[in-house]
Structures are given as C-alpha cells and as structure tokens.
C-alpha positions as a LaTeX table, in Angstrom:
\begin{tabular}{lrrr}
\hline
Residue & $x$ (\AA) & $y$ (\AA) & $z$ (\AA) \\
\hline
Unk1 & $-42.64$ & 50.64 & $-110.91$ \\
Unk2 & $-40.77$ & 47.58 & $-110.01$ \\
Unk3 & $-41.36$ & 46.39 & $-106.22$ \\
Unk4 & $-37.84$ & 46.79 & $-104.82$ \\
Unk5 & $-37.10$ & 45.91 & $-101.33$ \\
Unk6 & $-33.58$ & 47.18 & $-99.68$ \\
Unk7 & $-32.58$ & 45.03 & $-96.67$ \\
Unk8 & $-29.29$ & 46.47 & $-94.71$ \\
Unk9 & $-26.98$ & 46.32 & $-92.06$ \\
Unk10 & $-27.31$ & 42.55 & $-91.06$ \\
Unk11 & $-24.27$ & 39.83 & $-91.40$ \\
Unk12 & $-25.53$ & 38.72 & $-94.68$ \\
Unk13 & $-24.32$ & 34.50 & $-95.15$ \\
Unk14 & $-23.09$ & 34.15 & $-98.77$ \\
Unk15 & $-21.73$ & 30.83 & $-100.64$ \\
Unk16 & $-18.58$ & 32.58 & $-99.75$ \\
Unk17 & $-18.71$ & 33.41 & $-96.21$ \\
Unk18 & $-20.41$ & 35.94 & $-93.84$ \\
Unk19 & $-20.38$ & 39.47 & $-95.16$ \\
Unk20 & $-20.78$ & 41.98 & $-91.63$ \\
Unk21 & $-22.39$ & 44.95 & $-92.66$ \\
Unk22 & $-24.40$ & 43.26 & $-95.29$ \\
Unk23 & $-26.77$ & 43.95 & $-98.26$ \\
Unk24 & $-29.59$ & 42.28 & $-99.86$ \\
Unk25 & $-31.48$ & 44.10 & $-102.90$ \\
Unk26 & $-34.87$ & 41.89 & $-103.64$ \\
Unk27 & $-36.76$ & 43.25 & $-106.82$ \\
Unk28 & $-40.27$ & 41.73 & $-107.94$ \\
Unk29 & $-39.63$ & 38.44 & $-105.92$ \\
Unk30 & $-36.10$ & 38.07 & $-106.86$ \\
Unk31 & $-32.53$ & 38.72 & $-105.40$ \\
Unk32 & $-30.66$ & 41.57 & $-107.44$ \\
Unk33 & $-27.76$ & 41.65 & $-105.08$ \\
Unk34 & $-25.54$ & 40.85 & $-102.03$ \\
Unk35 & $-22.68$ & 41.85 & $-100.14$ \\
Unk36 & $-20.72$ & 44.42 & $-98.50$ \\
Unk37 & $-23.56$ & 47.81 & $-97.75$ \\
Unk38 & $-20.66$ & 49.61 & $-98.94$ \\
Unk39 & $-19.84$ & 47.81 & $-102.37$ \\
Unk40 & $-18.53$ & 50.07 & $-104.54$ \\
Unk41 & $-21.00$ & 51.88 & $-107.17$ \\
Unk42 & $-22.09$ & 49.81 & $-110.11$ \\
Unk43 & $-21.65$ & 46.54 & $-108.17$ \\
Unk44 & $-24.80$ & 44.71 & $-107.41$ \\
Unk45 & $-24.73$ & 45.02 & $-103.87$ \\
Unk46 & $-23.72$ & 48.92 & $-104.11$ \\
Unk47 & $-26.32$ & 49.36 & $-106.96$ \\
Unk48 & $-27.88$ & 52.50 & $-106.62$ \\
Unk49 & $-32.34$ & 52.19 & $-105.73$ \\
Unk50 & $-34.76$ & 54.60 & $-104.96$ \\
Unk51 & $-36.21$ & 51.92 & $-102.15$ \\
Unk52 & $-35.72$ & 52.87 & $-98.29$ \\
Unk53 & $-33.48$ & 50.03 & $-96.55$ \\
Unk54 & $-35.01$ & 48.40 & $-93.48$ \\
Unk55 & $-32.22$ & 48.52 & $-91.21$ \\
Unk56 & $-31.31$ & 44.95 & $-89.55$ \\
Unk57 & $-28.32$ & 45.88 & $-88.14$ \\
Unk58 & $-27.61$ & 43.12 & $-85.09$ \\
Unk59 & $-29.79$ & 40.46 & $-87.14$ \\
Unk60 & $-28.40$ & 37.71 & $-89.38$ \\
Unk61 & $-29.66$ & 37.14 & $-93.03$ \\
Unk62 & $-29.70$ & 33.83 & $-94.10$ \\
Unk63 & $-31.19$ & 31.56 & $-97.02$ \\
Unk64 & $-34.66$ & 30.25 & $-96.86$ \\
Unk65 & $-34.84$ & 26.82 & $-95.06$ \\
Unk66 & $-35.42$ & 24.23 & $-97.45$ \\
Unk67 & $-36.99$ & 20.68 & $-95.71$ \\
Unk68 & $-36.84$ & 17.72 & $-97.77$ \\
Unk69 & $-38.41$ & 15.50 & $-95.14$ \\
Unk70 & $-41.43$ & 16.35 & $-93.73$ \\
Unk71 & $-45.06$ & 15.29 & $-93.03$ \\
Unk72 & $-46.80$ & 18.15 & $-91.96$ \\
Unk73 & $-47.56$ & 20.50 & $-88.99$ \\
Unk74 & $-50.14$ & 22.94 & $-87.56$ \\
Unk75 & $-52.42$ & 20.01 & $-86.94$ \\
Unk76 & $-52.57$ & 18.68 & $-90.64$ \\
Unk77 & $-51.18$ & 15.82 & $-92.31$ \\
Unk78 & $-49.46$ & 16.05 & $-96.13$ \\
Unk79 & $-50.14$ & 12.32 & $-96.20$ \\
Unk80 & $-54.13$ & 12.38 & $-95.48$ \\
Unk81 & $-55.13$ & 16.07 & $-95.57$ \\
Unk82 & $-57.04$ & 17.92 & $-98.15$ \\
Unk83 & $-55.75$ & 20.79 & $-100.34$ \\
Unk84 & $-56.78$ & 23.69 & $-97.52$ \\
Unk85 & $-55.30$ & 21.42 & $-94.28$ \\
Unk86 & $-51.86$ & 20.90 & $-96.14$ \\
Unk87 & $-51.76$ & 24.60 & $-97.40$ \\
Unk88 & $-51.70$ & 25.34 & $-93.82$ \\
Unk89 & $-49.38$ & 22.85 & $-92.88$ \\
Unk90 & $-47.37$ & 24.44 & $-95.30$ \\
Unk91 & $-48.03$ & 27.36 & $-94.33$ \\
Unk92 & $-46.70$ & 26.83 & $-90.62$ \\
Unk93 & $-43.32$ & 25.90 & $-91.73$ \\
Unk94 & $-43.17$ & 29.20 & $-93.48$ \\
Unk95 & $-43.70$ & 30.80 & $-90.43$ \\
Unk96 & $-40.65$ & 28.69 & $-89.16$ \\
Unk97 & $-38.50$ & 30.10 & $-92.05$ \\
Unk98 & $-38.89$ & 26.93 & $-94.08$ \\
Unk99 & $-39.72$ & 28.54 & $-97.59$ \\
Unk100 & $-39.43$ & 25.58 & $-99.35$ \\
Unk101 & $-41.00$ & 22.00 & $-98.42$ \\
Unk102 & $-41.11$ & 18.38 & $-99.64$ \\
Unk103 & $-44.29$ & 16.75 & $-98.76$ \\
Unk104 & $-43.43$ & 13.15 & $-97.12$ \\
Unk105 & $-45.89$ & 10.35 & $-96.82$ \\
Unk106 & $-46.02$ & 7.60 & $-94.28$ \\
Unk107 & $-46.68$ & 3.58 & $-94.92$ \\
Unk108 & $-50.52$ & 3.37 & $-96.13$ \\
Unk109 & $-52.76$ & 1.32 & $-98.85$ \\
Unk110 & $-51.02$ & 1.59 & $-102.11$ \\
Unk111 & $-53.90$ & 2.78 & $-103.47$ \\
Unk112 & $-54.42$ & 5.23 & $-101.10$ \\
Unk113 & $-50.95$ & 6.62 & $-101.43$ \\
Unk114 & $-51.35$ & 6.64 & $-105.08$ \\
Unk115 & $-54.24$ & 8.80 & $-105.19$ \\
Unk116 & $-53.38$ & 10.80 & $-102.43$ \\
Unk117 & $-49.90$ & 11.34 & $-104.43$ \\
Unk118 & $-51.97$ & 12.81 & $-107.63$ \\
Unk119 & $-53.10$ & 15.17 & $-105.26$ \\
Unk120 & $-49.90$ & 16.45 & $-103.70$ \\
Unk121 & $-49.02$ & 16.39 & $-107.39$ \\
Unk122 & $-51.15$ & 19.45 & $-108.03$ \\
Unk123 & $-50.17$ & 21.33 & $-105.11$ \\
Unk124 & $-46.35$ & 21.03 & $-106.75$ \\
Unk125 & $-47.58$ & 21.94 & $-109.63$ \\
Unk126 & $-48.38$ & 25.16 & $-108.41$ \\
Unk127 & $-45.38$ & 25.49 & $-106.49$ \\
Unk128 & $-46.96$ & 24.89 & $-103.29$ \\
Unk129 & $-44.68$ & 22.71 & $-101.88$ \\
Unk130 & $-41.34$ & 21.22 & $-103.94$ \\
Unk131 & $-42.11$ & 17.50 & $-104.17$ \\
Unk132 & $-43.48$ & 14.24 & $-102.97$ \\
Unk133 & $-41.30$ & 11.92 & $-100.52$ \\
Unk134 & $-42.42$ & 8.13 & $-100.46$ \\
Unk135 & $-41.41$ & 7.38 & $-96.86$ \\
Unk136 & $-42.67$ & 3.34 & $-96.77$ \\
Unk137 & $-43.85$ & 1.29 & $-97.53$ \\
Unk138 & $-41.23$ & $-0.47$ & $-98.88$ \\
Unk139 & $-39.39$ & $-0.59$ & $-95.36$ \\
Unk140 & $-38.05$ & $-3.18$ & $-93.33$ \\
Unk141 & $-40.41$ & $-4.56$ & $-90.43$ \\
Unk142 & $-37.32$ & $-4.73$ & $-88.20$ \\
Unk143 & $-37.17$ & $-1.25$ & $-88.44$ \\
Unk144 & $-40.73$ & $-0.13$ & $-89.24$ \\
Unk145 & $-40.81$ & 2.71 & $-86.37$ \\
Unk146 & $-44.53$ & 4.71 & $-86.63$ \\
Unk147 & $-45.07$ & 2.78 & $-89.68$ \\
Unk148 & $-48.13$ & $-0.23$ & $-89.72$ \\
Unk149 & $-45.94$ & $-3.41$ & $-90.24$ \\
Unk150 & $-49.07$ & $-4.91$ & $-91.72$ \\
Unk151 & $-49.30$ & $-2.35$ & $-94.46$ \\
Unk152 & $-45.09$ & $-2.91$ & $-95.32$ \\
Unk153 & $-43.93$ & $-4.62$ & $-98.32$ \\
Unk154 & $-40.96$ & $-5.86$ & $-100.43$ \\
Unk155 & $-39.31$ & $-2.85$ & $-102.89$ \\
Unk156 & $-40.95$ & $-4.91$ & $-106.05$ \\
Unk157 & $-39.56$ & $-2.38$ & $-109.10$ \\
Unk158 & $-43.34$ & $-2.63$ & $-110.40$ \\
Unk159 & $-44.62$ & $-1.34$ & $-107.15$ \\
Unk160 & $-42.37$ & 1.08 & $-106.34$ \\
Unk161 & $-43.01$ & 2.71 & $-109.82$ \\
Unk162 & $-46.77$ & 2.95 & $-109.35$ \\
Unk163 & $-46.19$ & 5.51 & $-106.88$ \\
Unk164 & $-43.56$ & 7.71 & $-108.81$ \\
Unk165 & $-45.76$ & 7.11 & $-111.66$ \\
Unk166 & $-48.68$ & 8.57 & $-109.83$ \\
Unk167 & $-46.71$ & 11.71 & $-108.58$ \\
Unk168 & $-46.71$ & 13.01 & $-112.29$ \\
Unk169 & $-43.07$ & 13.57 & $-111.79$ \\
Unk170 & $-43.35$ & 15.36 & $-109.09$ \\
Unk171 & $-41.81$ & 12.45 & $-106.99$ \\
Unk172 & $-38.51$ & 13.95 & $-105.05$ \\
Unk173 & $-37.44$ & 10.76 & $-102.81$ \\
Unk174 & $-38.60$ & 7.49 & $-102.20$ \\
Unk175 & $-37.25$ & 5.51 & $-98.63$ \\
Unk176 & $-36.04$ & 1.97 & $-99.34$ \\
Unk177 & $-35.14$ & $-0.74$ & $-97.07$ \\
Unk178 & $-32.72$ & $-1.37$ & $-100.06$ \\
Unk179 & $-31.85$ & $-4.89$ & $-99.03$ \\
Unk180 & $-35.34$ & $-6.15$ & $-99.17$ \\
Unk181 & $-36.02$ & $-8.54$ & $-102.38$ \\
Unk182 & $-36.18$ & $-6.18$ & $-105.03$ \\
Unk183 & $-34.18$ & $-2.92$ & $-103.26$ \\
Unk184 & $-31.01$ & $-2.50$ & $-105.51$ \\
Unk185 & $-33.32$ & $-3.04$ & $-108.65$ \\
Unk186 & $-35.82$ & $-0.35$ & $-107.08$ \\
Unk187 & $-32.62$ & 2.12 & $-106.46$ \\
Unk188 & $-31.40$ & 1.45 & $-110.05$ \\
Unk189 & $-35.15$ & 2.14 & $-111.74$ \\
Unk190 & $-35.56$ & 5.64 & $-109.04$ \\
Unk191 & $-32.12$ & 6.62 & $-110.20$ \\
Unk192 & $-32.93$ & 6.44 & $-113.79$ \\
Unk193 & $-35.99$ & 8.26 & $-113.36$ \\
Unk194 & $-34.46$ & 11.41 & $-111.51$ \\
Unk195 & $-35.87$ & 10.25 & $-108.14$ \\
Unk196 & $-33.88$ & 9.96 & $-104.37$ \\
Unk197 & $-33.16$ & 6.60 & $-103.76$ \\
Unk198 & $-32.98$ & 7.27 & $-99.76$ \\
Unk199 & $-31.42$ & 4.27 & $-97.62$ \\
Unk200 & $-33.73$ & 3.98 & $-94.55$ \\
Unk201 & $-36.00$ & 2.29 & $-91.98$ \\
Unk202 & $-33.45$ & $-0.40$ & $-92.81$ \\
Unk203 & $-31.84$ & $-3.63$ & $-91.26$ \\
Unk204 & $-28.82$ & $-3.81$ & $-94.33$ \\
Unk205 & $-25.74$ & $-5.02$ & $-93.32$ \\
Unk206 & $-22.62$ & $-2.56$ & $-94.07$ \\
Unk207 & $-22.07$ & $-4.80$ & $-96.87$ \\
Unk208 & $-25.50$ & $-4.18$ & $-98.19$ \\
Unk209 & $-25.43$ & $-0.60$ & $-97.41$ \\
Unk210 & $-22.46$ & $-0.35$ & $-99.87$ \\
Unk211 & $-24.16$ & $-2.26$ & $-102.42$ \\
Unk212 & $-27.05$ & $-0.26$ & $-102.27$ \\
Unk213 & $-25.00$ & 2.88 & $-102.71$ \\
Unk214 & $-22.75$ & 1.72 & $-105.97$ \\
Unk215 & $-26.76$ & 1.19 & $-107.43$ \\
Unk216 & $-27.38$ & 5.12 & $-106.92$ \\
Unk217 & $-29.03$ & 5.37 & $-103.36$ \\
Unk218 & $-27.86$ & 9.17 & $-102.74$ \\
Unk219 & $-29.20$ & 9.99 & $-99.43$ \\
Unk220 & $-29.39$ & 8.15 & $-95.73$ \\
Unk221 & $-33.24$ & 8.92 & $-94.36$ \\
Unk222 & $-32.89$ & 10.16 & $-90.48$ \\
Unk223 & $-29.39$ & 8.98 & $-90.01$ \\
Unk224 & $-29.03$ & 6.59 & $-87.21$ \\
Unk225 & $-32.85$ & 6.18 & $-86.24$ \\
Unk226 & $-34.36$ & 3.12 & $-87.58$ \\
Unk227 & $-31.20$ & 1.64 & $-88.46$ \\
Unk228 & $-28.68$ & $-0.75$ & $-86.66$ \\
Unk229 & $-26.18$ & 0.85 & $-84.33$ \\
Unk230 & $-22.85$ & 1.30 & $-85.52$ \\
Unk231 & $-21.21$ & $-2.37$ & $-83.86$ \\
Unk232 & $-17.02$ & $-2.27$ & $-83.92$ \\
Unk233 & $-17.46$ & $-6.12$ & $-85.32$ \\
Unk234 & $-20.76$ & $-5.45$ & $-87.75$ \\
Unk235 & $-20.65$ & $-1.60$ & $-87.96$ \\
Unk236 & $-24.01$ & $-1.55$ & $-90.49$ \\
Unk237 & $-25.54$ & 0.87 & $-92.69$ \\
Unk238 & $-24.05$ & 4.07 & $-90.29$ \\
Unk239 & $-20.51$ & 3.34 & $-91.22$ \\
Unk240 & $-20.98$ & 2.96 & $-95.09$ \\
Unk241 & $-23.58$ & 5.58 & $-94.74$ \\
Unk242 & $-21.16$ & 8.23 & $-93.35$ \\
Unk243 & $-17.99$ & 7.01 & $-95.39$ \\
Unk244 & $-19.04$ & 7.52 & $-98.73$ \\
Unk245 & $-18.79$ & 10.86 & $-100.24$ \\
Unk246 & $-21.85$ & 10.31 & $-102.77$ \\
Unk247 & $-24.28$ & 10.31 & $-99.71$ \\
Unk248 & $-25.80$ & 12.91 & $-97.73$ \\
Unk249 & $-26.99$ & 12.31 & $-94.32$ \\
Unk250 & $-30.38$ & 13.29 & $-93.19$ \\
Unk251 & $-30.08$ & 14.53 & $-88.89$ \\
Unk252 & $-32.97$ & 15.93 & $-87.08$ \\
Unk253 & $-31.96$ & 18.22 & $-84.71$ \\
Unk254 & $-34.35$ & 17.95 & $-81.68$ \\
Unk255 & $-32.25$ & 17.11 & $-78.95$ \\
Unk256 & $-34.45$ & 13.55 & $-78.95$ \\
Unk257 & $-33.80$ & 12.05 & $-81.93$ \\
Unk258 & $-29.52$ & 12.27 & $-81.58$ \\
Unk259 & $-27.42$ & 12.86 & $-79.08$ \\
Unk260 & $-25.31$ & 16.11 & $-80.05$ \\
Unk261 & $-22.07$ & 13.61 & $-79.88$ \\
Unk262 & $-23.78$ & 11.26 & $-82.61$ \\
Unk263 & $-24.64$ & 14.92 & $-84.14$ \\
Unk264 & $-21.07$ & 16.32 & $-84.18$ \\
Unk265 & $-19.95$ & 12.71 & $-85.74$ \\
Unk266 & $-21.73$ & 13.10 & $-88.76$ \\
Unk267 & $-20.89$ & 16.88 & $-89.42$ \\
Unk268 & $-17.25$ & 15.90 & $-88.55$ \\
Unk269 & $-16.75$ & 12.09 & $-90.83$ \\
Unk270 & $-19.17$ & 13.55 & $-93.85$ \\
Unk271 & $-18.48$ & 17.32 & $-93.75$ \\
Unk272 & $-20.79$ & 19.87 & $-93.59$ \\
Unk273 & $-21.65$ & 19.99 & $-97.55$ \\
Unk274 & $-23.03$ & 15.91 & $-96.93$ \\
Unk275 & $-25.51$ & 16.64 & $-93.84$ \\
Unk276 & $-29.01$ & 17.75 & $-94.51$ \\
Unk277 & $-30.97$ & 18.52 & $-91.25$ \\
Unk278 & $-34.92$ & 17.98 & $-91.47$ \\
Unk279 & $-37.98$ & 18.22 & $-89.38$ \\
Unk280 & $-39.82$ & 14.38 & $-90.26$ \\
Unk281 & $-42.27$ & 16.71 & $-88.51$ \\
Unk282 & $-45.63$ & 15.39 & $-88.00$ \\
Unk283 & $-48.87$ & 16.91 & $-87.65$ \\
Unk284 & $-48.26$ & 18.54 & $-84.19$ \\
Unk285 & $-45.34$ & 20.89 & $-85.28$ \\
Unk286 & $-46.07$ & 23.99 & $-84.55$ \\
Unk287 & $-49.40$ & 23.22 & $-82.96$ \\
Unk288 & $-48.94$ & 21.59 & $-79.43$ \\
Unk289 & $-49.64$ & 18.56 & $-77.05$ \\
Unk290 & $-52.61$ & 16.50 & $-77.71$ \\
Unk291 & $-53.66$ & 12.91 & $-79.32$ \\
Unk292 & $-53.15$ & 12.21 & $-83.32$ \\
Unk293 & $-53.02$ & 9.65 & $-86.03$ \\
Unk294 & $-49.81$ & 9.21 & $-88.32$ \\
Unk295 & $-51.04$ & 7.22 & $-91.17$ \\
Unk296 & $-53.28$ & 4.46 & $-89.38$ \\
Unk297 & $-50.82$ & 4.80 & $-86.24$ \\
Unk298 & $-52.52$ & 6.72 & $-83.12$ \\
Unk299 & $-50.00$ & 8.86 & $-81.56$ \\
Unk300 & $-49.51$ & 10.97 & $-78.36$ \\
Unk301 & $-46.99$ & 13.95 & $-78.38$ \\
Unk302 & $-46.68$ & 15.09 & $-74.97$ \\
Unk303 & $-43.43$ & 17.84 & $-73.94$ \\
Unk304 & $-43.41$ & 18.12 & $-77.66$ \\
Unk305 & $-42.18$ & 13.98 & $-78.09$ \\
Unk306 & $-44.67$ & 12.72 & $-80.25$ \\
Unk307 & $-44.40$ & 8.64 & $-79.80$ \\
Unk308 & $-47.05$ & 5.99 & $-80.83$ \\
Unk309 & $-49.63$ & 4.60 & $-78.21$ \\
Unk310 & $-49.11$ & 1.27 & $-78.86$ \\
Unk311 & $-45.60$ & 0.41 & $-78.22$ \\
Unk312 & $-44.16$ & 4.11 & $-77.85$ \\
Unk313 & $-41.95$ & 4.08 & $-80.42$ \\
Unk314 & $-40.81$ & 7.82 & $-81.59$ \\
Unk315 & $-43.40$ & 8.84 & $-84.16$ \\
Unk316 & $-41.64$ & 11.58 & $-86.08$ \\
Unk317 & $-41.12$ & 14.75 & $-84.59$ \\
Unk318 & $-42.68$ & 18.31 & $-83.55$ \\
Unk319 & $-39.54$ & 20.08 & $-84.96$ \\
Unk320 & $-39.68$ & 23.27 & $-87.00$ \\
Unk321 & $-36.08$ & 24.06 & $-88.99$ \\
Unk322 & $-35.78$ & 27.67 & $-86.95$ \\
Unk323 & $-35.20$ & 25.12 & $-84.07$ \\
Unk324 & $-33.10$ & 22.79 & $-85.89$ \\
Unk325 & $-31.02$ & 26.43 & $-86.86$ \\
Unk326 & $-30.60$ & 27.68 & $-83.02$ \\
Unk327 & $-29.74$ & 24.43 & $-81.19$ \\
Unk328 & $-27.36$ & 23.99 & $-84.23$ \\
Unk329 & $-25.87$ & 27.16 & $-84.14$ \\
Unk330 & $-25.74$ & 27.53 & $-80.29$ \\
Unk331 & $-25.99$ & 24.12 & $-78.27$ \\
Unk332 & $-24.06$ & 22.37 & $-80.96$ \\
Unk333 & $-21.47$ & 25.08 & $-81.46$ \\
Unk334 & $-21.40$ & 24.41 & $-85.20$ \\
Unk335 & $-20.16$ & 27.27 & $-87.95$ \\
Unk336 & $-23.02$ & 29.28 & $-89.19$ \\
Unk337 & $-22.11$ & 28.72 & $-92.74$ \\
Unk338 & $-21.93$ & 25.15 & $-91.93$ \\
Unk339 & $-25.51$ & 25.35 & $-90.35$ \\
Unk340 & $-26.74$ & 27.17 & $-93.38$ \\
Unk341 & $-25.19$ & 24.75 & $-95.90$ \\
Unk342 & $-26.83$ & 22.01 & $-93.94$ \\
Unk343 & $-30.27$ & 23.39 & $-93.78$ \\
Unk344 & $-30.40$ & 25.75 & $-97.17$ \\
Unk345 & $-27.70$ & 25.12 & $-100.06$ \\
Unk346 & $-27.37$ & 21.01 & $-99.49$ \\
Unk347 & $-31.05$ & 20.09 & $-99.55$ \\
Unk348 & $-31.96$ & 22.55 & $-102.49$ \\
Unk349 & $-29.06$ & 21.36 & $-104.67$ \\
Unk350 & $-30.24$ & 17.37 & $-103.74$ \\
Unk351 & $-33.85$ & 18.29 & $-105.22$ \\
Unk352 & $-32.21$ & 20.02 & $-107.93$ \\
Unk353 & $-33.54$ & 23.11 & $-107.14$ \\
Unk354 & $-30.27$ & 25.18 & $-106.67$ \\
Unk355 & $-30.91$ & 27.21 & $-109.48$ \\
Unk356 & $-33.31$ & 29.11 & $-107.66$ \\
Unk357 & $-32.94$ & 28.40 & $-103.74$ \\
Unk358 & $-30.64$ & 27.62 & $-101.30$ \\
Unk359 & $-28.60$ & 30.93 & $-101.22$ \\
Unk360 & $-28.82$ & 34.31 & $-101.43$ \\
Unk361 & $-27.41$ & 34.76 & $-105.15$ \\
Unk362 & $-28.04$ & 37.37 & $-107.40$ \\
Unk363 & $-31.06$ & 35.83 & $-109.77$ \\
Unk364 & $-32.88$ & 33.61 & $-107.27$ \\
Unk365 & $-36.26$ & 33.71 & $-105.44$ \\
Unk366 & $-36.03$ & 35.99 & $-102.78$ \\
Unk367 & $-36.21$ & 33.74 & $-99.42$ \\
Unk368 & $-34.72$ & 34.67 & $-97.36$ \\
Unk369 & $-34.77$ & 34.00 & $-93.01$ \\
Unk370 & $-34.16$ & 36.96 & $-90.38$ \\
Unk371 & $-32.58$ & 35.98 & $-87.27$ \\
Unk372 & $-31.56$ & 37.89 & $-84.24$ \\
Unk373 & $-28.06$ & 37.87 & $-82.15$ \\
Unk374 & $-29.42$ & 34.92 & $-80.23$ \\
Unk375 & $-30.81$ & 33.23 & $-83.35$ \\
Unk376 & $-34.32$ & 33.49 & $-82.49$ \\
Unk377 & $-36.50$ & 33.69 & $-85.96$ \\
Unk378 & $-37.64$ & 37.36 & $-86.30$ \\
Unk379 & $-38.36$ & 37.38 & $-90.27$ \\
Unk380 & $-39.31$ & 35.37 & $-93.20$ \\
Unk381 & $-39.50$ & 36.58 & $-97.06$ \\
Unk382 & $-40.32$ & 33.79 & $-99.69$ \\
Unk383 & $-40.40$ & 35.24 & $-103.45$ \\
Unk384 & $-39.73$ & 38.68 & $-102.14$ \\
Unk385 & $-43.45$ & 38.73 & $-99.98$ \\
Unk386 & $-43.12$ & 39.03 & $-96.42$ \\
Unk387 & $-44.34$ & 35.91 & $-94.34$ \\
Unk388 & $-43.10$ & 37.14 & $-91.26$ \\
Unk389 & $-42.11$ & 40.70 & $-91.23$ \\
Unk390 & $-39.57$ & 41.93 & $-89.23$ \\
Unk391 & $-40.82$ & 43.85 & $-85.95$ \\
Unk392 & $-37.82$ & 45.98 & $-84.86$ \\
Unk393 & $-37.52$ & 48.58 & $-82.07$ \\
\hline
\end{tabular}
C-alpha cells in the first residue's frame, strides 16, 4: 500500500501565493498535491485518499530550507570532520528545517582540501548533502576574515580546477576574490564547468566587480561582509553586486552580520527572487558557547557570536535557517512568500536542483517546514519521513 501522508488546514505557500485553508498530499516521499482543502474532486489537492489528515490548522506550510553556504553545526565541521561528525552536522540543520545542504569549506592545504573534497564527494553521492562549496583559498588577504592569510593564494585556473576536479562533480560553488591574477580566467573555466563562480572575501573595485560578472560570476558570497563598503565616490563590489540582475545576493540573517537597513536594501534594489539567505554556520550552530577551530583558526563563540581569538574578527556564524525565517518574517517585516523565495525556491534553482526542491509542487521530494502563528519551527518532513514531527495539542 503506498505510504500516503494527508497534511491539512495550514496556509500552505505555493509559487503562486499563500493558499489559507491549505492542502498538502505526500505519497512515498513525494508531493501529489497542493492547494485549497476544498479543491474540487479530481484536482490534485481535492484528490480523494484513504490517509487521515493531521490537522495544522493555525500553522504555516512552507518549502524545505535549502542552505547553499554552510560549514557545519552541532559541534562538527564539513571541512575537517569524518563521515559520522558531518552526518550529524547535517543532521542538525534538518532539525532547523534545512532539508537540503551544501557543504562549504574554509581556506586549508590544497591537498588537504582536495582529499577532504573526495570525501564530501561520497556523502553527495548519496544524497547526503547537495554539494561542495570552495570558500578560499583563492581570497583576497585584505579581506581574508576567519581565513589563515598564510594558507591564501592567487585564483591560478590550474589550481582552482584541482579542487572541482577532486569533487567528482559534485562541486556547487567556488568563492573568488575575482580580481586576483588569474580571477576572471578562474570565473570563465567554473562557468564552463557548471560550477558558482561566487564574488567574495574580495577587495575588487566596482569596475572589477562588473568585469567579473560579464565573465559568469553568478552569485555575491555574504553580501557586504568581507567586502569594501559601498563609498558615494568608489561605491565597490556592493553597488555592481546589487545592480545587476544576473546576480544573487547571499545575506545572513543574524542580526550581527547586517544591520536590518543594509538587509531591507538588498531585498528592495535586487528583489526578492535575487537574495539567498544562508547560515555560513560554523561548527557551534545548534550546539552552544564554548572554544573551536575553523580550519587552522581557533575561535570563541560566546552569546552565540562566534569570532576568532586572535584578532576577533567574525568567524562565521551560529545561525540555523528557522532563525534566518522568523527574524525575516517578523523583525524584518518582509512578505512570507518573499522570505520563502529567499530561503527555498532561489537557492534550489541556483544549484539546479529546482526540479525537485524548493517548493511545494506536485512531483517533488516531499520537504517540507511546519511553522506556527509566531513562526517558531514546529515540524520538518524531508522525502516524505518525518524529522521533526509535529507535536500539536
């Protein structure tokens, strides 16, 4: 008998709006329908099934969170950990309704990286987590943040390829200081091979920034941090960043990283189908206050601010995306849809993986996030299994 699910009553968020008084039929790990409870017979919302509906009347239903930036959580690292510690740094993000993860690296020996990349490889394979995101070392030291300036080097094409070469083609996004010797020739070769060129940890010039984008760089890593300020006489890579429609702009939402004004900028110059909000969580997401390393980097988090000990720069963050959804949604007074765009439908269809996540279509993987009135996480489904199953009453 097929394993059908029946979930009811919520405001269900669709591609084309919010539906009050929702629908969504999951069937062996799969969406079967959406919409309106009271779709008319025959339509795949209204189709008739013999499974009882949990009733989330009050809740919200929205897509699966999808993180393309990310380096781990529940006290494991996806750039050093073995198989079991990233599983359950994966695994903690699921609990944070992220049902679909990039794995991001941080600045290390090449060699290191590279065979630490066949590794993550696997885990893709097996649909553990959706990719591999180079993140350094081919930064700029102006700009290195929790990266070991020591470690950095140019964008050399060569270089850059050994890595995407050792991902197995399982590399997602690679983070360029694209006016480095060798950046818009590193953008062009990532482009041809299906990779994100991402434009950050950068000291480019507007000028630059626009040259680096008419090579193929797609995507602006952690908009404004690690980058020049926007200037009214140099504005940088933020202006050219923002301006140009064949860019999406990565914001973490922590209430550290960006001021909500800098926030409400980018959702209002690019639009809410060009932002992408991330974790660039680190190893103490979702795990708490103490001392650890990011990459060679020691680094305390303390109030949930993780920043290195030498120097104190910002190390990443201790974000989890049902965070990033609430202060969106509430502090930041943004549309829902816009919110779920941002953190579902626009980072799926940049990893080309639209076709089976990102929204909560007939025909794809059933992830899906419960949230309450308030927005407070109460439920996460990935491919139809309950990760966090809704306790109502």
């Amino acid at each position: 008998m097929a394993d059908r699910k029946v979930l009811a009553g919520a405001r269900v968020v669709l591609p084309t709006g919010i539906v009050d008084n929702g629908r969504v039929i999951v069937e062996n790990g799969r969406i079967t329908g959406s919409g309106p409870a009271d779709a008319a017979a025959g339509s795949p919302a209204g189709a008739a099934t013999d499974a009882p509906a949990l009733d989330l009347s009050g809740h919200w239903i929205v897509p699966g969170f999808v993180d393309m930036h990310n380096h781990g959580g529940g006290g494991a690292s996806f750039t050093s950990g073995t198989v079991d510690e990233i599983l359950h740094g994966v695994h903690t993000h699921r609990l944070h309704g992220t049902t679909t993860v990039v794995a991001s690296t941080v600045t290390g020996d090449m060699d290191l990286l590279a065979r630490h990349a066949g590794l993550l490889s696997e885990l893709a394979e097996q649909g553990d987590i959706a990719g591999i995101h180079f993140e350094g070392p081919f930064i700029s030291p102006c700009r290195k943040g929790a990266h070991s300036e020591e470690l950095l080097r140019d964008p050399d094409p060569a270089e850059v390829r050994k890595l995407v070469d050792a991902a197995r083609g399982r590399a997602s996004m690679v983070t360029l200081a694209t006016e480095l010797p060798g950046g818009l020739d590193s953008v062009r070769m990532l482009a041809d091979h299906g990779v994100i060129a991402a434009i950050g940890h950068t000291d480019a010039t507007y000028e630059q920034t626009v040259e680096a984008i008419d090579a193929g760089a797609t995507v602006a890593t952690h908009l404004y941090n690690a980058m020049p300020a926007l200037g009214h006489r140099a504005p940088g890579p933020i202006a050219a960043l923002l301006e140009d429609e064949r860019i999406t702009v990565e914001l973490i939402n922590d209430g550290t990283h960006l001021h909500p004004a800098a926030l409400e900028l980018a959702f209002r110059h690019a639009g809410a189908d060009r932002v992408a909000l991330i974790t660039d969580a680190m190893d103490a997401a979702g795990f708490g206050d103490s001392m650890y390393d990011l990459g060679p980097l020691a680094v305390e988090v303390k109030d949930g601010v993780a920043r290195l000990v030498e120097g104190g720069s910002i190390a990443g963050s201790t974000l989890t995306l049902d965070t990033a959804f609430k202060r969106a949604a509430t502090i930041d007074g943004l549309p829902v849809e816009s919110v779920v765009r941002a953190i579902s439908a626009n980072p799926a269809r940049l990893l080309g993986l639209d076709d089976r996540v990102g929204s909560l279509e007939a025909g794809k993987d059933a992830d899906l996030v419960v949230l309450d009135a308030e927005f407070t996480l109460k439920g996460v489904m990935r491919k139809g299994e309950w990760v966090v199953e809704p306790q109502l009453g």
